[in-house]
C-alpha positions as CSV (number, residue, x, y, z in Angstrom):
1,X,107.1,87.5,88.5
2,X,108.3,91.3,88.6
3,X,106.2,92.8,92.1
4,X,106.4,96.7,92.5
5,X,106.7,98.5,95.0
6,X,105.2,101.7,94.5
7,X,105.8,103.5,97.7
8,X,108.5,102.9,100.3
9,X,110.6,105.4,102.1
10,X,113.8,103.0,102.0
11,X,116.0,106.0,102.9
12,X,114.2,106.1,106.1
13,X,116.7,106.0,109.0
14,X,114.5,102.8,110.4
15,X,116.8,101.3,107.5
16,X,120.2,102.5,108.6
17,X,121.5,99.5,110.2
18,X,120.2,96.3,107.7
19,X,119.2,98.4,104.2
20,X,121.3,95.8,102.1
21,X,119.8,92.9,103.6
22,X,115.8,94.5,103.6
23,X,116.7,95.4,100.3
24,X,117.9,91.8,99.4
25,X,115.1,90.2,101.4
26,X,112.6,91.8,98.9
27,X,114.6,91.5,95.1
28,X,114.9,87.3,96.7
29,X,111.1,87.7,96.7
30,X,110.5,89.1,92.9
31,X,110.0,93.1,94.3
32,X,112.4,94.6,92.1
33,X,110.9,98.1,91.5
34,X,111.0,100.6,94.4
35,X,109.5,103.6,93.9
36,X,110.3,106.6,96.4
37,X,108.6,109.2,97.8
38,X,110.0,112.9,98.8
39,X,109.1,114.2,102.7
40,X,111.4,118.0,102.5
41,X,114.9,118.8,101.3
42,X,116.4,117.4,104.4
43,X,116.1,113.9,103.0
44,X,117.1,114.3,99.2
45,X,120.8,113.5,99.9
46,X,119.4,110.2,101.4
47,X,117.2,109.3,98.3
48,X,120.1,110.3,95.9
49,X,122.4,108.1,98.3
50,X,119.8,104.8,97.7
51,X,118.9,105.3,94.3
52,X,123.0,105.7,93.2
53,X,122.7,102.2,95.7
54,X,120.6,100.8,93.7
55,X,120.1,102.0,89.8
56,X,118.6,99.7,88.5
57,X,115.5,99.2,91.0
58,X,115.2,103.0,92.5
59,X,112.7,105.5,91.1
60,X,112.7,108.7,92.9
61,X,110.3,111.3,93.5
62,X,110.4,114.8,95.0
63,X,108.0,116.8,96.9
64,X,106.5,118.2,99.8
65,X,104.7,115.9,102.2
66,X,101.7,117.5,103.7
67,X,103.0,117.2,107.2
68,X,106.3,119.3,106.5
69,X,104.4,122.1,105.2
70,X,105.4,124.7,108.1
71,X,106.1,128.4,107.7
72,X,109.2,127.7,105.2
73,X,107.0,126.5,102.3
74,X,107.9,128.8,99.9
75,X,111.8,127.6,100.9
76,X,110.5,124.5,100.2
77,X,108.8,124.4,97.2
78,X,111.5,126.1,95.9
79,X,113.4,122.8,96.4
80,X,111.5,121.0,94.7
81,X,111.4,123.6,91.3
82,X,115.1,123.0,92.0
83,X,115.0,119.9,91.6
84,X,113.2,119.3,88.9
85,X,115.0,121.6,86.6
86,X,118.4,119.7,87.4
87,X,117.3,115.8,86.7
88,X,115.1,113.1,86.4
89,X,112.1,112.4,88.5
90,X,109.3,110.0,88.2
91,X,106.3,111.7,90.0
92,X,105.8,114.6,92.5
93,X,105.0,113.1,95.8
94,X,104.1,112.8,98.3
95,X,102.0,115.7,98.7
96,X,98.4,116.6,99.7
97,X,96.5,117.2,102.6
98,X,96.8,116.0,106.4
99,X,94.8,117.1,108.9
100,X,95.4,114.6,111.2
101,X,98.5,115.7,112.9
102,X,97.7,120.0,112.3
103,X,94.4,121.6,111.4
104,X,95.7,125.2,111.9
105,X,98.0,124.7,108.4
106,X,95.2,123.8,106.3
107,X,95.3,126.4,104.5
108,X,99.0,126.9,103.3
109,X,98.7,123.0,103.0
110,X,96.2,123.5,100.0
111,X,98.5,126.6,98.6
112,X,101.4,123.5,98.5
113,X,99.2,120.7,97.0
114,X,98.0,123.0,93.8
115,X,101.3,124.5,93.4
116,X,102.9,120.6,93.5
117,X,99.7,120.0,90.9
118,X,101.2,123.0,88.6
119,X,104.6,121.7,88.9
120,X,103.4,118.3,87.9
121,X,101.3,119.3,84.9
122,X,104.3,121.3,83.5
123,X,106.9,118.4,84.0
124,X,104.1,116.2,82.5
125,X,104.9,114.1,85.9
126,X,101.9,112.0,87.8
127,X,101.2,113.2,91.4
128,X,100.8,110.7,94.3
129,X,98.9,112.0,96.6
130,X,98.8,111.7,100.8
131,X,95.0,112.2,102.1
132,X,94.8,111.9,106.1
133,X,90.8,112.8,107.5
134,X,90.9,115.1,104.5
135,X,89.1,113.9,102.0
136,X,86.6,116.7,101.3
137,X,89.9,119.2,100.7
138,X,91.9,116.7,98.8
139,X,89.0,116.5,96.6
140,X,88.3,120.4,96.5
141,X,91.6,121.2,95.0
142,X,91.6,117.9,92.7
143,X,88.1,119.5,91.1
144,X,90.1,122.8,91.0
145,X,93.0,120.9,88.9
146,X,91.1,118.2,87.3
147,X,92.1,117.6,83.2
148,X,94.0,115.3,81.1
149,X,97.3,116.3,82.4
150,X,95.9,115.7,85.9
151,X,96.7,111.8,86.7
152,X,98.6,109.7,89.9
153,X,97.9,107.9,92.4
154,X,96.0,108.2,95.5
155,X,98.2,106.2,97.9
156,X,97.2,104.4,100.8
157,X,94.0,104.4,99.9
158,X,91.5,104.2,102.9
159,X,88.0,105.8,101.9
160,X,84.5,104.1,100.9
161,X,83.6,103.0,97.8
162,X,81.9,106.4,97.0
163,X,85.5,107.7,97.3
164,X,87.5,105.4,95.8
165,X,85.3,105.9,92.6
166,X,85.1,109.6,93.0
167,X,89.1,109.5,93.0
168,X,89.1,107.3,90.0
169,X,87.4,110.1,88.2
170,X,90.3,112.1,89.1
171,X,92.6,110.1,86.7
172,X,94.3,108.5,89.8
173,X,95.3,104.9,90.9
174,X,94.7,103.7,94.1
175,X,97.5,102.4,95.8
176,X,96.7,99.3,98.2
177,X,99.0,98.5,101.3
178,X,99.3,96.7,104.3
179,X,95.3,98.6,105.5
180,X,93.9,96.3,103.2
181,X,94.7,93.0,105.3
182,X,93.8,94.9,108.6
183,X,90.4,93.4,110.3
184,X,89.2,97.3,110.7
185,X,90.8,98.8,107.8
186,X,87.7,98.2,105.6
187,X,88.6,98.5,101.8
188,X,89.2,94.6,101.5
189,X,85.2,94.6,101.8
190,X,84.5,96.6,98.6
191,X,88.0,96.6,96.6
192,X,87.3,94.0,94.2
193,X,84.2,96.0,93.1
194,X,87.2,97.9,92.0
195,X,88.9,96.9,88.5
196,X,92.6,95.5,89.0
197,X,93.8,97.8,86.0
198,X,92.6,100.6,88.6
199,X,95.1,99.6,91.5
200,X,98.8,99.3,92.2
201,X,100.8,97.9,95.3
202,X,102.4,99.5,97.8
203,X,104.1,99.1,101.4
204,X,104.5,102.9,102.7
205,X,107.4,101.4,104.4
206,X,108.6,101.8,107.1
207,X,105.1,102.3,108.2
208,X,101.5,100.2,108.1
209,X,102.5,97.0,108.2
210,X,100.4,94.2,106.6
211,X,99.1,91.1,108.4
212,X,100.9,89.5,110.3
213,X,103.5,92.4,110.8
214,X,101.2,94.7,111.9
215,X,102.7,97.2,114.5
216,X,106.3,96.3,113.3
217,X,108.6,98.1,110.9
218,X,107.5,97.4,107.5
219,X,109.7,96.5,104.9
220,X,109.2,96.3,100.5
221,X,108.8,92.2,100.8
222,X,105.8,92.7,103.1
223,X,104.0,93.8,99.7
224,X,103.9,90.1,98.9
225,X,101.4,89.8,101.6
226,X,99.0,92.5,100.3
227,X,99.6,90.9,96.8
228,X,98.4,87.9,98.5
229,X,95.8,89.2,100.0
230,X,94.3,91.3,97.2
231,X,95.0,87.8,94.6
232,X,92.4,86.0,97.2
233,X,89.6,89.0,96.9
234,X,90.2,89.2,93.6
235,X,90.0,85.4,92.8
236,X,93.0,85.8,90.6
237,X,96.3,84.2,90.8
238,X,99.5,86.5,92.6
239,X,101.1,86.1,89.3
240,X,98.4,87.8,87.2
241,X,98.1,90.3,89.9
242,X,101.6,91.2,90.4
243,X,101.6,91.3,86.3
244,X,98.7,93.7,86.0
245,X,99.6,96.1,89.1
246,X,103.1,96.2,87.6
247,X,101.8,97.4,84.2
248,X,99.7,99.9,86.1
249,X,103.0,101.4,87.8
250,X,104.3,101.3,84.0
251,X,101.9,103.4,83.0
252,X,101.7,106.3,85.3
253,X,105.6,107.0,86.1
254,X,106.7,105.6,82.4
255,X,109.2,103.1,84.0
């Protein structure tokens, strides 16, 4: 049973002290595909530093996450173009909209999110999107960008219904973590009114841990326990599950 992990942030310094083992932890469990998400430059030395770790299991992306999106941008995005002229990446992420933390950025947040968008369309790259109480605007600009060459996920998905289908209609996945066993998180009461082929798994470690963890550090084998949870509301076994959600990761980041 190959389980993937489509969103951990292994080069997190929550990791420094026991990687190898939290890494071996989850391969011992059948998680053998890690794929990485980008926060700003100041951690693409890390990522290169785990994925040269680990070649066989590491698929990186790059990008601007939503809450780094401060008055050096421009600097920033200009990274990322860097980037992606020089080598390989699987998706541009994450990026988006958060208007949790900072309202007052909004608006050079959404200059950041299309211009990631562009970026992904000419790379032919999926996008994986970060959406924190910003729905409406996350949806604005997808409308503004929305084609064929428009496709990702939408990770950590925690919307309605309404949303989840309105997101599917953007070409996007929605990626399913550790929210989904949480008694208030929601989406495990309309998810299997979603089709498998529509979902993948994730962790978002080191953060939102799954039942029972909740509150700790999470880790890539805790995505066993959404796969577990998600096999029960699906009425499916964990091995058709993991075999599906694994050919849905296939199929957006060609890997």
């Amino acid at each position: 049973m190959i389980i993937t992990d489509t969103h951990a942030h292994l080069y997190s310094e929550e990791f420094d002290d026991d990687r190898e083992a939290m890494m071996q932890r989850a391969m011992d469990a059948g998680v053998s595909r890690f794929f990485i998400p980008a926060i700003d430059s100041t951690y693409t030395q890390a990522m290169f530093n785990l994925e040269r770790a680990y070649p066989d299991h590491i698929y990186l992306m790059t990008g601007l996450h939503p809450t780094h999106v401060k008055a050096n941008y421009e600097e920033e995005l200009q990274h990322v173009e860097n980037n992606l002229a020089e080598r390989k990446f699987y998706a541009i992420g994450e990026i988006g909209i958060d208007l949790y933390w900072d309202k007052s950025t909004l608006e050079i947040q959404q200059k950041a999110f299309k211009h990631q968008i562009q970026l992904a369309k000419k790379y032919k790259l999926p996008i994986v999107i970060h959406c924190r109480d910003a729905f409406d605007e996350v949806f604005d600009v997808l409308e503004s960008e929305k084609g064929e060459d428009l496709f990702g996920i939408f990770h950590c998905f925690t919307g309605t219904l309404e949303q989840a289908k309105k997101a599917l209609s953007y070409n996007m996945k929605l990626g399913i973590g550790g929210v989904v066993t949480f008694k208030n998180g929601k989406i495990d009461q309309f998810i299997n009114q979603i089709d498998p082929k529509h979902i993948v798994l994730e962790t978002d470690a080191p953060y939102l841990a799954p039942v029972p963890f909740r509150g700790k550090r999470n880790e890539s084998l805790y995505v066993v326990n959404v796969l577990e949870k998600l096999s029960d509301l699906y009425n499916m076994s964990t091995e058709e599950l993991a075999a599906i959600t694994t050919k849905n990761s296939e199929d957006i980041f060609n890997a």
